[in-house]
N, C-alpha and C positions, 0 to 999 in steps of 0.2 A: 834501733837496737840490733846489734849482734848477733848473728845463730848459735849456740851453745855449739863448743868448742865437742866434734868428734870422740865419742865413746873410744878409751884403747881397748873394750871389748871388744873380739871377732866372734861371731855367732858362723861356725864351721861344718860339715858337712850333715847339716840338716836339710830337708825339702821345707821348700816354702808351707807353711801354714795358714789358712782361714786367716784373718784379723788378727797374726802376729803381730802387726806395726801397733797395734793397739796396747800392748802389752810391750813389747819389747824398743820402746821409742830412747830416743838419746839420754833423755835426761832420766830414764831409770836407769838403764846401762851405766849409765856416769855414775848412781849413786851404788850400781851393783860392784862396778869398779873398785870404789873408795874403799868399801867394806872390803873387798880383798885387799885392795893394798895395804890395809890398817891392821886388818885381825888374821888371814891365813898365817900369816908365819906363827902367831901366837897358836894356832890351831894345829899345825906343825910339829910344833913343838908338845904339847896334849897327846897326841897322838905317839908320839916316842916315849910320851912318858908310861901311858897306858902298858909301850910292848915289857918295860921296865918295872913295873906292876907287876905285869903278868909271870916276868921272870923270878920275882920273889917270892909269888902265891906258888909258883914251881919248887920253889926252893925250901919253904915251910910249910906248905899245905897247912895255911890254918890265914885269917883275918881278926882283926881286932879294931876299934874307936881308937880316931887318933888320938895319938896323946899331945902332938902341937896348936889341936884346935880345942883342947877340953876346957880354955876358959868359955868359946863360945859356949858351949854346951852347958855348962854351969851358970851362966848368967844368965836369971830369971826377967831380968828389965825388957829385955826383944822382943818385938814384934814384926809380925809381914806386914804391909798395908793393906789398909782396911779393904774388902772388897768391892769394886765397883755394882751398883744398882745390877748390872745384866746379866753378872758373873755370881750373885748372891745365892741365888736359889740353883742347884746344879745334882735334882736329886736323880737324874737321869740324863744319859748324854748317848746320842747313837754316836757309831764310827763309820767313815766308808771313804770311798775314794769322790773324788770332784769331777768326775765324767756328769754329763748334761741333765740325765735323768736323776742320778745317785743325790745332784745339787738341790732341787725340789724335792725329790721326795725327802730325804732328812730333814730340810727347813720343815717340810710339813706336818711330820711324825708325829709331833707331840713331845717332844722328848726339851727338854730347857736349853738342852746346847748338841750343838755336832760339830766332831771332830772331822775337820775336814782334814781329809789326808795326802800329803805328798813322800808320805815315808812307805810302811810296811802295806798297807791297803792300794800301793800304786806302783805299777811298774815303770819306771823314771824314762820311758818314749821321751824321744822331744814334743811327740805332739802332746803327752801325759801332763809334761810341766807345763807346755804354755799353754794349750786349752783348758787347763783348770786352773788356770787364772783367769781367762776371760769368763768363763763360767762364774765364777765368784763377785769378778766385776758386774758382769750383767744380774747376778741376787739382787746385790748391794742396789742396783738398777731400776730395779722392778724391767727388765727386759729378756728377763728369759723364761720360757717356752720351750717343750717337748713334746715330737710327738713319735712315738714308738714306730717304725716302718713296718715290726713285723704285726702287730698286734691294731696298728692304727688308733691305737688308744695316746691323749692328749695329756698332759700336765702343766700346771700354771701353779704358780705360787699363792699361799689364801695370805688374808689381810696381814702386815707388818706386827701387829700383837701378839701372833700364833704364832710368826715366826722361831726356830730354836735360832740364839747364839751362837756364832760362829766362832769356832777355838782352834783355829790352824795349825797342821803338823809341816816342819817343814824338814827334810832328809837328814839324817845323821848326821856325824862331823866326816865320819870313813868315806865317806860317797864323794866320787868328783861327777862335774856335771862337762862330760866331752863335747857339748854343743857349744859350750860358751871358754873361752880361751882369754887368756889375758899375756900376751909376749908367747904363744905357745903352750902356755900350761893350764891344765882345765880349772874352772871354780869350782869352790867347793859346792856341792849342789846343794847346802844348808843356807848357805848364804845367798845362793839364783833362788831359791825358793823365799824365803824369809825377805830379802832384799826387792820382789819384784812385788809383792803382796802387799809388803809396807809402804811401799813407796807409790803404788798407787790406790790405798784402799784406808790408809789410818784416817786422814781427815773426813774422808766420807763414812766409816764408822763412829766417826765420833758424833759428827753431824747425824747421825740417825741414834742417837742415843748410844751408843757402844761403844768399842774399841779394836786396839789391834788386839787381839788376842792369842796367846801361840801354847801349844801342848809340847816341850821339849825332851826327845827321845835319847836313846841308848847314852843318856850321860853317865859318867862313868867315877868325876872325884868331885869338888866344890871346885877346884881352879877351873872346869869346864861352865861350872854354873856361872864363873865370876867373869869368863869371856863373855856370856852371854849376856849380863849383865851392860858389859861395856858397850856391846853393840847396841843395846837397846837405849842407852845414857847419848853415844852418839847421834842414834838416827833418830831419837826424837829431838835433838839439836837441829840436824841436818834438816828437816822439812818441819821444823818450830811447832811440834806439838809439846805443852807440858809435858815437864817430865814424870816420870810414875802414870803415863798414861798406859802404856803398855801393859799387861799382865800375862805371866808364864806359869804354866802347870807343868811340874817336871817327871816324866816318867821312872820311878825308880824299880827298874827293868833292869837292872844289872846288880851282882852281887856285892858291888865294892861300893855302890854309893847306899846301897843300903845301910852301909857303915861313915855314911857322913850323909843324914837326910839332915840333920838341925843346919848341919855347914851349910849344905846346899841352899836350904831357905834362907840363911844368914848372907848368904853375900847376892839373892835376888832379891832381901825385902823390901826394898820398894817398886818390885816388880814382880812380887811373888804371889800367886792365887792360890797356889796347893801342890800337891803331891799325887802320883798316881802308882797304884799296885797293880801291873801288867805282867802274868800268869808268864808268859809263854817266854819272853825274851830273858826274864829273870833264869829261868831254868837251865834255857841255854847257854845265857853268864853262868851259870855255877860250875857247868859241862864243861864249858869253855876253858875256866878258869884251874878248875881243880880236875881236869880229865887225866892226869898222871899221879893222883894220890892216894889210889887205890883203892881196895873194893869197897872201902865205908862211904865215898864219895859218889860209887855209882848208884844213878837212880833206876826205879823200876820204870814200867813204862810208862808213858805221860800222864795216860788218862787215868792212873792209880795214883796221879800225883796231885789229891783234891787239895783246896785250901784247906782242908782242915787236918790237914799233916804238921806236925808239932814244928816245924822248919819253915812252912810258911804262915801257920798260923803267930809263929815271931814274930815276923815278916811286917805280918800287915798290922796287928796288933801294936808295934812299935811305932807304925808309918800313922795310923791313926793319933797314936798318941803323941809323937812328933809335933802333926799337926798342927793338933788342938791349942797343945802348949802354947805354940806361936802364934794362933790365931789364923791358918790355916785352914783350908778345905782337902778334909780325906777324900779321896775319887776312890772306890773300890772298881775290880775286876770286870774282863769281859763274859758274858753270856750271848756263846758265839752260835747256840740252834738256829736252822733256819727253818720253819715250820714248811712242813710237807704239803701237798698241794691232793695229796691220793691217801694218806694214812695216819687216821685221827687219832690212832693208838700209840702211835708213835710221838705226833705230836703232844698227848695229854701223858705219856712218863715224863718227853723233855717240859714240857711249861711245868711238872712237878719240881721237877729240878733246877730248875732256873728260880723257880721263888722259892724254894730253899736258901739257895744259894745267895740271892738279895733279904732273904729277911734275915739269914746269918749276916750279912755285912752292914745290913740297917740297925741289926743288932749290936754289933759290935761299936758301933758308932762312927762308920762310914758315913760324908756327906750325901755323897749316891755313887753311880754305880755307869757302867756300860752295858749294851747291846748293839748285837749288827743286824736288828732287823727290825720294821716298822712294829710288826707285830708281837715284839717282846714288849716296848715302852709301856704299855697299861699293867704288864706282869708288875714290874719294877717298879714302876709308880705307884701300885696298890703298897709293895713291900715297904717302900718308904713314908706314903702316905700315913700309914698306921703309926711310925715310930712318929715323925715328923709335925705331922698335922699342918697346920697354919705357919708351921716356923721354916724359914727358909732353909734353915740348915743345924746341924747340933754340934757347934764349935763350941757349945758351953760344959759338954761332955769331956771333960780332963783325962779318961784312962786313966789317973793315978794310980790304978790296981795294975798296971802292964809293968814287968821290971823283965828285961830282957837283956841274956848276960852275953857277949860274943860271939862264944861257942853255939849259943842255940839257934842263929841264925844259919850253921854251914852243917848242922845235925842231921844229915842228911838219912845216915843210918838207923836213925829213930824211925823210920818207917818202915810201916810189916809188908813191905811188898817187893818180890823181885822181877824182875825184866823177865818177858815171856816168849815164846815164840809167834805166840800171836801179835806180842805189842813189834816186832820186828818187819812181820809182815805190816803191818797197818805201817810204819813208818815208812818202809818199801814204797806201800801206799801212793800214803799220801804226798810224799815225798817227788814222786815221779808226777803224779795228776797235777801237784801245785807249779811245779817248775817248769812243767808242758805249756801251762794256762800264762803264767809271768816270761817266759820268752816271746809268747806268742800279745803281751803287754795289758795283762790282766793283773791286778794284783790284789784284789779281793776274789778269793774265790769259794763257791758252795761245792763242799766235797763231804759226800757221806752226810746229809742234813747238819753239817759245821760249815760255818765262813771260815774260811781259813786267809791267814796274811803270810809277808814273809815268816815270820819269827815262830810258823807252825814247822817248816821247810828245815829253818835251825835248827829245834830241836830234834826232829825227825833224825836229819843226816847227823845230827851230833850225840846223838845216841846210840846209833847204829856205830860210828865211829867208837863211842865210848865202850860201849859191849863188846866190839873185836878185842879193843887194846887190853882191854880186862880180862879176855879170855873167858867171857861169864857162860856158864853151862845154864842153857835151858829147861824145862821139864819134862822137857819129851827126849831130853840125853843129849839134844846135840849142842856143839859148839858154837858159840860163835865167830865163824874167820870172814874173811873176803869170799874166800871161795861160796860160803852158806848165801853169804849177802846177793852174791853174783847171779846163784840158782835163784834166789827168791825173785831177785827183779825181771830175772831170766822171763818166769814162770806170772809175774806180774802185767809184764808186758804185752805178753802173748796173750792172756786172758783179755786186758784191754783191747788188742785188735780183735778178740771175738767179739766182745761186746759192741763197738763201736763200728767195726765193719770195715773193710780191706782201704775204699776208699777214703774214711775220713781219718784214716789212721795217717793215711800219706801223706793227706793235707796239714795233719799236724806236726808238732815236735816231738814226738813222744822218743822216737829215737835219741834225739840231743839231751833230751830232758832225764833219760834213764841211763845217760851216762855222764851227764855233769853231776846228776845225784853218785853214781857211783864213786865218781873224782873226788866231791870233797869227805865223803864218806871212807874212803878207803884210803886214802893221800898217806902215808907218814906225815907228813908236813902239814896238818892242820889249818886250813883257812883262818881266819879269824872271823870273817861273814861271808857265806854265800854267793850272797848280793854280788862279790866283787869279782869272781870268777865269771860270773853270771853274765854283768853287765856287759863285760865281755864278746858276749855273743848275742846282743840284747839287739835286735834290728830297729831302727828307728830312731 
């Protein structure tokens, strides 16, 4: 027999890694290939469409349901398919990234499923991508093992029953991935992530009872859900798994697919498992979208922005009832505390609020819910247990009371709160500490007893951005310009090196990090993400 014919992938200015040959061998390369040569351009083309999008929400500041897809929407006969056995019960799901320990401890939580992350909880290293893949492989193994250097403390995986499900996130469609090159131009890093996972892990998920399973982020119209559709029609052709083995839970974390959620499950249903309502990126879609339409669009500061704000409780209220209709799974919201190790007081307001927050969305008729820390799942679990009981999930709960009219989802001005100088500073914040920690290749990080990911970093700098351009007055009389922004970080920074100390301040980014924040914050020219500025300068 033949050697299979040389991958036209080049893997380029990366260091060698631990047991990359294990992951990056010819014939995944070949089928990560394929995938680009078949769907980037399509992807391409999405991606222009979106800045065209964005030029018309410029031009009307208002969104509406479309009117060329409203027979889908009208037609009672559809469904998603049915759910698989692993993917049925999903009344709790942790997040985090695929580093060695983060891969055990989630399996072990307790939690039904984890979202294992290659997007917003992972900072895109070369060594990020490919060592959380071998990591996943060695789960699916039974071969991995940790053991902490600094703590000396060990971790093993317990029996395959207790196991959570594995629900893969793989990068944006915005993101290239500069390691891997095809004729000189990077892959899309959606497709090196999705593409290297699939191709070495569907059969053997299947064979342990499960599947590929993907959580698909920042999608933006239904033509993006229908690429992704195609991919997954292909690659279970390609490596002969039935088809509809796959299942995709779609993030509706932007404010325009809000307004095609039926669409969206309509052209993944036979790969569709649900829908998810993601607090933080949503937000930033709206900032994003609608930051030129004046003051009724500006929001106050984040953490006034609870779900039960007449604008998101649309939101979700609609995403539930979406759902259900089709026979879908509602995913509610993150509960992002991370419990305190020194202050029980602290921890017993937040655990008050985090099962609020889950028995409102058990309430509402979420299937379940997120957390990013071991010690939330038994919260979350009690909240759902109670609606729940014995039943895997509440797709028989229709919301036929939910009627949600356009306008109510961009109603932004319906809420009694405005931007403070406090919530300016914390964006300062946070904004500087997260971007420190994701250059330095961190991308979950605990700041202020919250996990924070990229899309905390979004909203932060796109608020601040928003507040200058708005010109919005404070409470304490001042303005917000560049120049306020400038002193606060000024004054942010500098408290960080006292707290932290001469030396480890050098060691870190905090310099680079308090001024890329200031870059996309202050730009005229508005980024679209971050991340791409970022990546940039992103060593590894």
């Amino acid at each position: 027999m033949s050697a299979p014919a040389p991958s036209p992938l080049a893997v380029v200015d990366a260091e060698p890694l631990p047991r990359q040959e294990e992951v990056l061998t010819e014939a995944a390369l070949a089928f990560v290939a394929e995938l680009h040569r078949r769907f980037t351009p399509r992807r391409d083309e999405l991606l222009a469409r979106r800045a065209e999008r964005r030029a018309e929400i410029a031009r009307t500041s208002t969104l509406d349901f479309l009117p060329e897809t409203a027979a889908i929407r009208a037609d009672d006969s559809w469904k998603v398919a049915p759910a698989p056995a692993a993917l049925n019960d999903r009344r709790v799901e942790i997040t985090g990234p695929t580093d060695r320990k983060m891969t055990i401890n989630a399996l072990n939580s307790g939690a039904k499923v984890w979202l294992a992350d290659f997007e917003d909880a992972s900072a895109p290293t070369w060594e990020n991508v490919v060592l959380g893949q071998v990591n996943l492989i060695d789960a699916y193994t039974r071969k991995i093992d940790f053991t902490d250097p600094k703590s000396g403390k060990s971790y093993a995986l317990k029996p395959a029953d207790q196991l959570a499900t594995v629900v893969m996130r793989p990068r944006g469609w915005h993101l290239e991935e500069r390691h891997l090159t095809f004729d000189g131009r990077p892959v899309p890093g959606a497709l090196v992530d999705f593409g290297l996972y699939f191709f070495h892990n569907a059969q053997r998920l299947i064979d342990l009872g499960k599947g590929p399973y993907f959580y698909l982020p920042k999608t933006e119209s239904h033509l993006e859900a229908r690429l992704w559709n195609d991919i997954f029609v292909f690659a279970q052709d390609y490596v002969g798994i039935p088809q509809g083995t796959v299942r995709a839970t779609v993030l509706i974390e932007t404010i325009t697919a809000a307004y095609e959620m039926e669409e969206i499950l309509y052209e993944l249903r036979d790969h569709a498992a649900g829908l998810n309502a993601g607090r933080w990126d949503y937000l930033f879609s709206i900032v994003k979208n609608f930051r030129d339409g004046g003051a009724k669009f500006v929001l106050p500061d984040r953490n006034a922005v609870t779900m039960t704000a007449p604008f998101m409780r649309a939101y979700t209220e609609l995403l539930v009832r979406t759902c259900h209709k089709r026979g879908a799974h509602a995913i509610g919201g993150m509960a992002a505390f991370i419990p305190s190790r020194k202050d029980a007081e602290v921890n017993k307001v937040a655990f008050e609020k985090v099962k609020a927050d889950k028995d409102r969305e058990a309430g509402d008729g979420f299937d379940g819910s997120w957390v990013a820390h071991p010690d939330l799942v038994p919260i979350a679990m009690a909240s759902f247990d109670a609606v729940l009981g014995e039943k895997p999930n509440q797709k028989d709960r229709l919301r036929e009371d939910v009627s949600v009219a356009p306008g109510d989802l961009i109603a932004i001005d319906s809420l009694d709160a405005k931007p403070t100088y406090d919530g300016l500073r914390n964006a300062v914040q946070v904004g500087i500490r997260y971007i420190e920690a994701w250059l330095r290749g961190l991308g979950a990080v605990a700041i202020f007893n919250l996990m924070e990911d990229a899309a905390t970093a979004e909203i932060s700098r796109s608020q601040i951005w928003q507040w200058i351009n708005a010109g919005v007055v404070f409470e304490n009389g001042e303005t917000a310009t560049p120049e306020l922004a400038r002193k606060v970080a000024a004054e942010e920074l500098a408290a960080i090196r006292a707290e932290i100390g001469d030396e480890a301040f050098a060691a870190g980014k905090w310099q680079q990090a308090h001024d890329l924040l200031l870059h996309v914050s202050l730009d005229a020219d508005y980024a679209d993400f971050l991340t791409l500025p970022a990546y940039e300068q992103l060593v590894g």
